[in-house]
N, CA, C and O atoms as a GROMACS GRO file, in nm:
protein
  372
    1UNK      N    1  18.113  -4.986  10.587
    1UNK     CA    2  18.099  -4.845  10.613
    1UNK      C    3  18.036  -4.825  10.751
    1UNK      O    4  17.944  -4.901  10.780
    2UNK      N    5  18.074  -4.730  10.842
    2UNK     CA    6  18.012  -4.700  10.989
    2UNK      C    7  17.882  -4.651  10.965
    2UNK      O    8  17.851  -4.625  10.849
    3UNK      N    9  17.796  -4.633  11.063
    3UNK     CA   10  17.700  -4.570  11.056
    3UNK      C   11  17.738  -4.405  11.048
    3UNK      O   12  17.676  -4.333  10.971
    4UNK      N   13  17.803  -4.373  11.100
    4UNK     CA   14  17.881  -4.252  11.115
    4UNK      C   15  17.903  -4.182  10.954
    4UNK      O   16  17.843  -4.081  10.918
    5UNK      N   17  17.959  -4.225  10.904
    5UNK     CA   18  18.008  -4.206  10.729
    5UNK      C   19  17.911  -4.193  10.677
    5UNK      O   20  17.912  -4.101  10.596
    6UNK      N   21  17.747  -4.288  10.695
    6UNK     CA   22  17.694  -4.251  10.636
    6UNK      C   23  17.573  -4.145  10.648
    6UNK      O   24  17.494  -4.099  10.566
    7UNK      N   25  17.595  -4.126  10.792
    7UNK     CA   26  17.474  -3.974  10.833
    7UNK      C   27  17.562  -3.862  10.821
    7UNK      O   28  17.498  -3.757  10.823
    8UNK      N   29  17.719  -3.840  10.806
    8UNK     CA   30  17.823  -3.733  10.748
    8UNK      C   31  17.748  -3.682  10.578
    8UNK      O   32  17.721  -3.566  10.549
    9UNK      N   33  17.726  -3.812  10.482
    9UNK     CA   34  17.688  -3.780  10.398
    9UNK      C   35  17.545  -3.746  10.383
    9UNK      O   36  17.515  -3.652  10.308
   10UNK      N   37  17.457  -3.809  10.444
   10UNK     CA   38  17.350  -3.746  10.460
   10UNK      C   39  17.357  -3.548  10.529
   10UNK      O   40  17.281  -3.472  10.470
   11UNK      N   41  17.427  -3.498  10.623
   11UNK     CA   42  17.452  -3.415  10.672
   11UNK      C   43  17.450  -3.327  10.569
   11UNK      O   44  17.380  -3.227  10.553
   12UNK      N   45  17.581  -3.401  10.460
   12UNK     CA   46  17.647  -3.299  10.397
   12UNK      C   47  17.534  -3.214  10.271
   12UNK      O   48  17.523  -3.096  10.237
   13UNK      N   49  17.450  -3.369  10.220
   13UNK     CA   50  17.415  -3.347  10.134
   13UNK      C   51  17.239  -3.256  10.170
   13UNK      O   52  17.177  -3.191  10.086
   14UNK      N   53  17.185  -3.285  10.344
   14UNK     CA   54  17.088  -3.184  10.347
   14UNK      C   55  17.139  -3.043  10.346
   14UNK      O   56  17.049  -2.959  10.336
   15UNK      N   57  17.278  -2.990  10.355
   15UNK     CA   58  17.290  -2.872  10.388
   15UNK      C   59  17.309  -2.845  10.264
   15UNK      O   60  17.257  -2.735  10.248
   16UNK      N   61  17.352  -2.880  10.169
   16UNK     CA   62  17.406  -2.857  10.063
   16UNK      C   63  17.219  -2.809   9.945
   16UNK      O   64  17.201  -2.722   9.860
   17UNK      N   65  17.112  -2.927  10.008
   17UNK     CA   66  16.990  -2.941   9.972
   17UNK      C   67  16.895  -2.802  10.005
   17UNK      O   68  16.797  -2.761   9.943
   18UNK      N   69  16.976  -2.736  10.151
   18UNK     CA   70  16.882  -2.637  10.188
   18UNK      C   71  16.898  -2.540  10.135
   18UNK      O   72  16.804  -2.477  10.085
   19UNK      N   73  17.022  -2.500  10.132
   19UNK     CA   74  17.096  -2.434  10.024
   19UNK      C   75  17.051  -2.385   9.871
   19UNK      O   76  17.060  -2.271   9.827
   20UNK      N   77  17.010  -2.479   9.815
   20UNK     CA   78  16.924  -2.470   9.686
   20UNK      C   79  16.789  -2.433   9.727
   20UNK      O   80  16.745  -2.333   9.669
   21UNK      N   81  16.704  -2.495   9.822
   21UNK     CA   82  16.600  -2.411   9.876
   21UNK      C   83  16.586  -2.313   9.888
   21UNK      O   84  16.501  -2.256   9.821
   22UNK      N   85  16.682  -2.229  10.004
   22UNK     CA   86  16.664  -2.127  10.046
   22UNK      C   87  16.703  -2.012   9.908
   22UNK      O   88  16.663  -1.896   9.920
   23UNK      N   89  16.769  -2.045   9.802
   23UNK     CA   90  16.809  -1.958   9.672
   23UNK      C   91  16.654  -1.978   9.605
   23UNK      O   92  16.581  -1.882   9.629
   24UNK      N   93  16.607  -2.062   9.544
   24UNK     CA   94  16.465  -2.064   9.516
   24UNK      C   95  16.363  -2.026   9.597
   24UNK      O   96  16.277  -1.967   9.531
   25UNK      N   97  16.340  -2.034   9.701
   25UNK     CA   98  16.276  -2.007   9.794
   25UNK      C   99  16.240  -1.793   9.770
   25UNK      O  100  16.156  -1.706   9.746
   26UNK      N  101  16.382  -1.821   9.803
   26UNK     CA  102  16.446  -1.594   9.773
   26UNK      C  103  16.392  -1.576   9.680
   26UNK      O  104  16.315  -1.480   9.694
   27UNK      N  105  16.388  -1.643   9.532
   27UNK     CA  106  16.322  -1.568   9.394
   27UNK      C  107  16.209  -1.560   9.410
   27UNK      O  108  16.129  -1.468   9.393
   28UNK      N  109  16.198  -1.671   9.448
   28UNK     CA  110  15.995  -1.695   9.414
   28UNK      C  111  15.921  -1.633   9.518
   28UNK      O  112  15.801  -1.658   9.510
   29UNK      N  113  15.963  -1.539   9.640
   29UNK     CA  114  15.916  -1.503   9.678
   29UNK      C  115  15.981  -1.316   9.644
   29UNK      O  116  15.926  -1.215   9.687
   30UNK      N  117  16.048  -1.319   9.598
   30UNK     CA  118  16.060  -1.180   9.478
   30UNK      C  119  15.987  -1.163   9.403
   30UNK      O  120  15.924  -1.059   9.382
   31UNK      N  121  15.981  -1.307   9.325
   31UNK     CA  122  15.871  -1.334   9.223
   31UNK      C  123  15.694  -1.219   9.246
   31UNK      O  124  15.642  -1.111   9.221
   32UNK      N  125  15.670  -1.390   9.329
   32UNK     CA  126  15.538  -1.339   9.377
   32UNK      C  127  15.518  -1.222   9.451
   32UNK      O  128  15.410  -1.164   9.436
   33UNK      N  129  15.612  -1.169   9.537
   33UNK     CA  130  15.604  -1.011   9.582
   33UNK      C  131  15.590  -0.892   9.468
   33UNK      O  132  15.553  -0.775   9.482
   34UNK      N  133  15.637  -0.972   9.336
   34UNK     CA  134  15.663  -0.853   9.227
   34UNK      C  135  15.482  -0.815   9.162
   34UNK      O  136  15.411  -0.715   9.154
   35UNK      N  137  15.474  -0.934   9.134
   35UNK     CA  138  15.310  -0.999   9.074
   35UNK      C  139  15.209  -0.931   9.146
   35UNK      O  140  15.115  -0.866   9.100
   36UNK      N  141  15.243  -0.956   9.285
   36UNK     CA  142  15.086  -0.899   9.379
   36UNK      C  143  15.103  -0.756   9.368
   36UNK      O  144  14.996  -0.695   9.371
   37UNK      N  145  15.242  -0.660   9.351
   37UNK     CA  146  15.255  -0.536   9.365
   37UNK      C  147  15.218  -0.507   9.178
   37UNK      O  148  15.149  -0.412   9.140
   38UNK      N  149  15.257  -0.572   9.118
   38UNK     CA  150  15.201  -0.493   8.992
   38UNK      C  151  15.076  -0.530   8.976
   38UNK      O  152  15.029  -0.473   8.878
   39UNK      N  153  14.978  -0.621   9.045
   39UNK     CA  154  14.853  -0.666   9.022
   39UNK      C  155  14.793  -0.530   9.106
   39UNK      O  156  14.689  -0.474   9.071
   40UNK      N  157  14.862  -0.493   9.205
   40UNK     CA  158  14.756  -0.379   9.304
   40UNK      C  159  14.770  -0.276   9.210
   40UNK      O  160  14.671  -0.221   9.162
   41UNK      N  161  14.952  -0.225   9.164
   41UNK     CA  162  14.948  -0.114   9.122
   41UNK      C  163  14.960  -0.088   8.973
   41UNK      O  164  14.960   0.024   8.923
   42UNK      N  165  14.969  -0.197   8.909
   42UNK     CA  166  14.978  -0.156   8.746
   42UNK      C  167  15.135  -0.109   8.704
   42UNK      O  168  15.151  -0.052   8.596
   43UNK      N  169  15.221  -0.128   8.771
   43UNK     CA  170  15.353  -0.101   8.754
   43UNK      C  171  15.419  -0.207   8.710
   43UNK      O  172  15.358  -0.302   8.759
   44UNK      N  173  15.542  -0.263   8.623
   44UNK     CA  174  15.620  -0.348   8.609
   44UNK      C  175  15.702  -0.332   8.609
   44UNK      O  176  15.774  -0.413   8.551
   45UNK      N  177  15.782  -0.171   8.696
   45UNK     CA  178  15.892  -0.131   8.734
   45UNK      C  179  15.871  -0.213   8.873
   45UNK      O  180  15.973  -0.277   8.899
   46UNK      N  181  15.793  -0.225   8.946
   46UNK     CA  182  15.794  -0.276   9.106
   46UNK      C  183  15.805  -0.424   9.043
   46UNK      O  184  15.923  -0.454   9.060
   47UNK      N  185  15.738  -0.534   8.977
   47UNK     CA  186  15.805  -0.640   8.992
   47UNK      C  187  15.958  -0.650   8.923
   47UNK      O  188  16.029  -0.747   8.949
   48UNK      N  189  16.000  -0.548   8.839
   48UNK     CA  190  16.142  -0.585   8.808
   48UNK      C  191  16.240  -0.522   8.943
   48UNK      O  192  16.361  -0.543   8.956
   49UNK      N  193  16.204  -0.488   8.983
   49UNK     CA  194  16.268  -0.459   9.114
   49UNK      C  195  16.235  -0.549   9.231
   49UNK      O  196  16.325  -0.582   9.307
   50UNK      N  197  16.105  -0.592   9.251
   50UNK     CA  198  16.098  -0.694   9.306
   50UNK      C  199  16.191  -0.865   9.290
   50UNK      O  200  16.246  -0.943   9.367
   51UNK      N  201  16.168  -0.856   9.150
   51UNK     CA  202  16.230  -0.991   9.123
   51UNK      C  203  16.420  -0.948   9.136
   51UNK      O  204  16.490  -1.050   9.142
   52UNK      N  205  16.465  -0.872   9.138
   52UNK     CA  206  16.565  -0.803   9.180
   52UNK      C  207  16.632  -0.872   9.299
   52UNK      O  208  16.715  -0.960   9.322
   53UNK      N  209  16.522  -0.750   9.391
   53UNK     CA  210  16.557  -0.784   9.526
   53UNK      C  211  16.558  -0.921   9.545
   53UNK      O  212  16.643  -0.954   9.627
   54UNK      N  213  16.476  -1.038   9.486
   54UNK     CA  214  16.450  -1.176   9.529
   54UNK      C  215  16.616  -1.231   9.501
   54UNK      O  216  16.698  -1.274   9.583
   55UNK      N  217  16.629  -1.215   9.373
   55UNK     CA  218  16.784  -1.296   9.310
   55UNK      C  219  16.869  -1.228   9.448
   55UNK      O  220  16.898  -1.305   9.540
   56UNK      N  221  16.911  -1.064   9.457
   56UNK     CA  222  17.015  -1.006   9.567
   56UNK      C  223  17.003  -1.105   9.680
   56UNK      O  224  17.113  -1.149   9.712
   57UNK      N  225  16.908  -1.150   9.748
   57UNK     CA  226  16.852  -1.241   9.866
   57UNK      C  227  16.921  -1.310   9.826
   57UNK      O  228  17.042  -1.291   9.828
   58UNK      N  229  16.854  -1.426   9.768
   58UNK     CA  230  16.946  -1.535   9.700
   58UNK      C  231  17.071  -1.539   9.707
   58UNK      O  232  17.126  -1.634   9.762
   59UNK      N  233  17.150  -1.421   9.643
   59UNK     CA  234  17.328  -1.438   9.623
   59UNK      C  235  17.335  -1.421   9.808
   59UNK      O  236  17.398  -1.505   9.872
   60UNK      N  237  17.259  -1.298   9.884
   60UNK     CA  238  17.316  -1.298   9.993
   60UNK      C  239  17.322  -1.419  10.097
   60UNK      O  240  17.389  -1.408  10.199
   61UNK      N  241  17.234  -1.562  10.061
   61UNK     CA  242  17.214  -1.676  10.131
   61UNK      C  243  17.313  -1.712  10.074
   61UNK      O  244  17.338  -1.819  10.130
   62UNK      N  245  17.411  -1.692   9.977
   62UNK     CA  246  17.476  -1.828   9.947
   62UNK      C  247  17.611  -1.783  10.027
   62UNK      O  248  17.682  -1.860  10.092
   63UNK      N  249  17.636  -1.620  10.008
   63UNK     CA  250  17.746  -1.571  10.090
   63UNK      C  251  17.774  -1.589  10.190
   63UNK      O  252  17.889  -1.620  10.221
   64UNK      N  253  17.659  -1.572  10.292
   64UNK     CA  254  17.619  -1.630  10.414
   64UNK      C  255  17.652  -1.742  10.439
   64UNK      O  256  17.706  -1.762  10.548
   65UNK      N  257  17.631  -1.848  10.349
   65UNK     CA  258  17.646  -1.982  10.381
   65UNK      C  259  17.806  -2.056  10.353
   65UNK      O  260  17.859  -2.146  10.418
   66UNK      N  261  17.855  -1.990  10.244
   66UNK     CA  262  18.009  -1.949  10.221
   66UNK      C  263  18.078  -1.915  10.379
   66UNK      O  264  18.142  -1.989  10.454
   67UNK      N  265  18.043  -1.789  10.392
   67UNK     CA  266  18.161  -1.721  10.551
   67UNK      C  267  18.102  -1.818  10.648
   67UNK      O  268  18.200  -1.858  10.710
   68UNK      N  269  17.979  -1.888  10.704
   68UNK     CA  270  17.997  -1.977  10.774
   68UNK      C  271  18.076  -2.113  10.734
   68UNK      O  272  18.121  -2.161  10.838
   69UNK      N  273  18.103  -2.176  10.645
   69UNK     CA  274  18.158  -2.275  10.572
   69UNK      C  275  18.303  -2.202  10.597
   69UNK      O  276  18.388  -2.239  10.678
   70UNK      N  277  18.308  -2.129  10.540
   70UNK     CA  278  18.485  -2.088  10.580
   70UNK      C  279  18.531  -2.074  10.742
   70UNK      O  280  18.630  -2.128  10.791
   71UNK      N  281  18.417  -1.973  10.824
   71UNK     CA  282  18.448  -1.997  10.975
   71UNK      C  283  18.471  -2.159  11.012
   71UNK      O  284  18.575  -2.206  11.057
   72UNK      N  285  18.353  -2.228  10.982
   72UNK     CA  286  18.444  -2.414  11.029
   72UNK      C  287  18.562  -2.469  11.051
   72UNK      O  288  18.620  -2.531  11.141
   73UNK      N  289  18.597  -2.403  10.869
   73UNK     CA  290  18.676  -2.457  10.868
   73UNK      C  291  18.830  -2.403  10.898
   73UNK      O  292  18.935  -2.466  10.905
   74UNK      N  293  18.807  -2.284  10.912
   74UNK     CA  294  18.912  -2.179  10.987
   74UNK      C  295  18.917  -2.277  11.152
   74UNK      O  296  19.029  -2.320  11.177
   75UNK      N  297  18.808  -2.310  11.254
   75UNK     CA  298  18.777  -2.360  11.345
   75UNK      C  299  18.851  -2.526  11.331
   75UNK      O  300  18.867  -2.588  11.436
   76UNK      N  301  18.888  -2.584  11.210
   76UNK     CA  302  18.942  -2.692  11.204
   76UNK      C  303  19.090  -2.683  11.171
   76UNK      O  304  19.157  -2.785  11.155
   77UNK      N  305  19.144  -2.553  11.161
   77UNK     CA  306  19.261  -2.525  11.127
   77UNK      C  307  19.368  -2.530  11.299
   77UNK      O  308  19.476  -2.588  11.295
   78UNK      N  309  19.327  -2.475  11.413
   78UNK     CA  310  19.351  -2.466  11.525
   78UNK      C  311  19.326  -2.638  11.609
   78UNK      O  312  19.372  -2.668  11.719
   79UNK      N  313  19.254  -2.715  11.530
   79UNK     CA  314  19.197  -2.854  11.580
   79UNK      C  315  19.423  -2.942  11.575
   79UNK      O  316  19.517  -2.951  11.496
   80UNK      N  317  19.389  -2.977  11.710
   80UNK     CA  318  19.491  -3.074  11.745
   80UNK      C  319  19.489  -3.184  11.656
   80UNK      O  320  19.603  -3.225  11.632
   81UNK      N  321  19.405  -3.239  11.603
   81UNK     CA  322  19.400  -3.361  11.531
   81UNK      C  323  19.471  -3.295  11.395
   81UNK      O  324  19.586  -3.333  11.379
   82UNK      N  325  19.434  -3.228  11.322
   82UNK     CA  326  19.461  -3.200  11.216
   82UNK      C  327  19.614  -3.082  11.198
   82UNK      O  328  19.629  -3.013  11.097
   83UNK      N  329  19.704  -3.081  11.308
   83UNK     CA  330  19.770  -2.977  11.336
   83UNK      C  331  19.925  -3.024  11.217
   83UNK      O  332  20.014  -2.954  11.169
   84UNK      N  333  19.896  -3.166  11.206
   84UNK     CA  334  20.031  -3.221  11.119
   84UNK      C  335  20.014  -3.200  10.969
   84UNK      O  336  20.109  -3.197  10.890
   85UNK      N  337  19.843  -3.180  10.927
   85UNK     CA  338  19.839  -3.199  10.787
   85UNK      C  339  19.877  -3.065  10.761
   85UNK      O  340  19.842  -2.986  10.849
   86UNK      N  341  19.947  -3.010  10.652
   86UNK     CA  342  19.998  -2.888  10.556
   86UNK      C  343  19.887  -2.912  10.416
   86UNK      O  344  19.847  -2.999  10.338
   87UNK      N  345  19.871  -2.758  10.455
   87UNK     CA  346  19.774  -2.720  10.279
   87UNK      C  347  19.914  -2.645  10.183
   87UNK      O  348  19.986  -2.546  10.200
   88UNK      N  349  19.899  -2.766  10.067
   88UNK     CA  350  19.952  -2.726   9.945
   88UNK      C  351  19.887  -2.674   9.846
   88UNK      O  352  19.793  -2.741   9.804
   89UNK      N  353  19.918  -2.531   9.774
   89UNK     CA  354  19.849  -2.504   9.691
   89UNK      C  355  19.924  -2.504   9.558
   89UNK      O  356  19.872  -2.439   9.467
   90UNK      N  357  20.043  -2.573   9.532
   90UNK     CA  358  20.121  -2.548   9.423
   90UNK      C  359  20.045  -2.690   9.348
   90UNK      O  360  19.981  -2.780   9.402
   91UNK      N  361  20.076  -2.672   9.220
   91UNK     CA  362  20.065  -2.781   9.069
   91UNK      C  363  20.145  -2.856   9.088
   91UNK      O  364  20.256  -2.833   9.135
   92UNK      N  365  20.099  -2.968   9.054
   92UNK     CA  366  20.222  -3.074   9.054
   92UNK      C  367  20.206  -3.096   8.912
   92UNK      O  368  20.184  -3.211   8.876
   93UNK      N  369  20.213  -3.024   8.845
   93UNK     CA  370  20.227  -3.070   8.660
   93UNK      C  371  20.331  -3.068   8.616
   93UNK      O  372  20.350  -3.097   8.498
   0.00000   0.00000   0.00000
């Protein structure tokens, strides 16, 4: 195996790693934004809205990380190297 092949998979698998971060990262700081606001104000409408907003974050990092993942690879579609391969989407069953 090249050295190459194997920092591709390392690559693949920190982005894929931050990814899960940054979705946990979004709750738990919904979370704890929800907690300190019902600890000041006695409400548990503000942390269910808090923890809300944390998950919405969340889905919006992964979308984010989706349309860049699709720009790439839109960017590898125009690539000379790859200009012979054809995408099939039919079944071969």
């Amino acid at each position: 195996m090249k050295p190459t092949e194997n920092l591709n998979k390392i690559v693949r698998g920190a982005d894929a790693l931050s990814l899960g971060i940054s979705i946990v990262v979004a709750i738990l700081i919904g979370v704890g934004l929800g907690i300190w606001l019902k600890k000041l104000t006695g409400s548990t409408t503000i942390f269910i809205i808090c923890v809300i907003f944390g998950i919405l974050a969340a889905i919006l990092n992964v979308y984010k990380s989706f349309k860049m993942l699709q720009n790439s690879l839109k960017e590898l579609e125009d690539d000379p190297k790859y200009k012979n391969y054809k995408f099939d989407d039919e079944d071969d069953e």
